[in-house]
C-alpha angles and dihedrals in degrees: 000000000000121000097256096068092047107098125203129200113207120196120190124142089214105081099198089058088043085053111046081049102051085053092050095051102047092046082059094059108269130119109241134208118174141211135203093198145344104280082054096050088039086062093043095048083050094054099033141043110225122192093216133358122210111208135197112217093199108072134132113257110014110010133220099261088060100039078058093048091050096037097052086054092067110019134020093219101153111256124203099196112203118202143175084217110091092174121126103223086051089052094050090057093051083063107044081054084067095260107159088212142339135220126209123230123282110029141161115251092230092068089042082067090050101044083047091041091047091049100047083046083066097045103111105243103222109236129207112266122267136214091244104027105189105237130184110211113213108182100280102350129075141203127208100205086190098064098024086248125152108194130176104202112313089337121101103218107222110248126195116226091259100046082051090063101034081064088050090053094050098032089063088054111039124180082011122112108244109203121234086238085051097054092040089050091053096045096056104243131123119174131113096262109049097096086066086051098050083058086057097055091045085057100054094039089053084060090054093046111029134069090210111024092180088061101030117202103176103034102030127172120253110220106244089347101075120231136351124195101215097191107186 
């Protein structure tokens, strides 16, 4: 899929800023729709399919953070969150809402493209179904390593975009410990406090995974080495 069928929804209550954006974005190639508020954002999702949403936290009436929150429960549409708040703490909540990355404000718009680029890179591209898919059977749960899938019966397990490449990462290395910089590095992130929020997607992908998250028995953690996937 080239970039110019991929289409973007923008919310941010400032117009100039929604504007400016929506320009940007469709100069480097995307289709844009845009959004004042939530409840705005919230008709347009149930009429449209978007390839990736960025999403101010900061908005008059339900904030981004909600509206992520509400939205991962039902879809795994990528979200870029952008916030005022740099703090690390703020940033980790963006993230255990189900947000794929964050960007701090200000910023300049061409790291808004990489940050948007890195995270459509990680998105699984469904591929058409062969004879033999390869498969990794985790109790109850498993993972079709082909199309990038985690099911749990009959049932397709939402993945962000993220979680989804974190189990390509350790589905490509099963039974192998797998280091917190390395998956940083993969993952395209480089701040200071990634490591921590690598932690808080192994977390919600245990949940997904695991009967028991808090004793992990499929992605366990390595002591000093980072995270193993232990298929059966």
């Amino acid at each position: 899929m080239s970039v110019s069928d991929l289409h973007l929804l923008v919310v941010d209550d400032d117009e100039r800023i929604r504007g400016l954006l929506q320009k940007f974005l469709i100069r480097s190639g995307f289709i844009v729709t845009v959004a004042r508020d939530a409840a705005q954002a919230r008709r347009l999702l149930a009429g449209l399919e978007f390839d990736l949403i960025v999403l101010d936290v900061m908005m008059p009436g339900e904030d981004g953070i909600s509206l992520t929150r509400d939205l991962r429960a039902r879809m795994q549409v990528p979200i870029l969150l952008l916030t005022a708040k740099g703090e690390a703490a703020n940033r980790i909540e963006g993230l255990e809402a189900g947000a794929d990355d964050y960007l701090v404000k200000p910023f300049e718009p061409k790291e808004l493209l990489l940050r948007i680029n890195a995270i459509l890179r990680r998105v699984p591209q469904v591929k058409p179904a062969e004879a033999a898919p390869k498969v990794l059977h985790l109790g109850a749960v498993r993972y079709d390593m082909d199309r990038g899938e985690l099911w749990r019966g009959q049932d397709l397990i939402r993945l962000t975009a993220t979680e989804a490449a974190l189990m390509r990462l350790f589905a490509h290395a099963p039974g192998e410990a797998v280091s917190r910089e390395r998956l940083v590095g993969d993952l395209g992130r480089e701040d200071a406090a990634q490591e921590r929020a690598v932690d808080v997607q192994i977390t919600r992908l245990r949940r997904k995974i695991e009967d028991d998250p808090k004793a992990p028995r499929y992605l366990q953690t390595v002591r000093g080495e980072g995270y193993m996937l232990a298929p059966d």
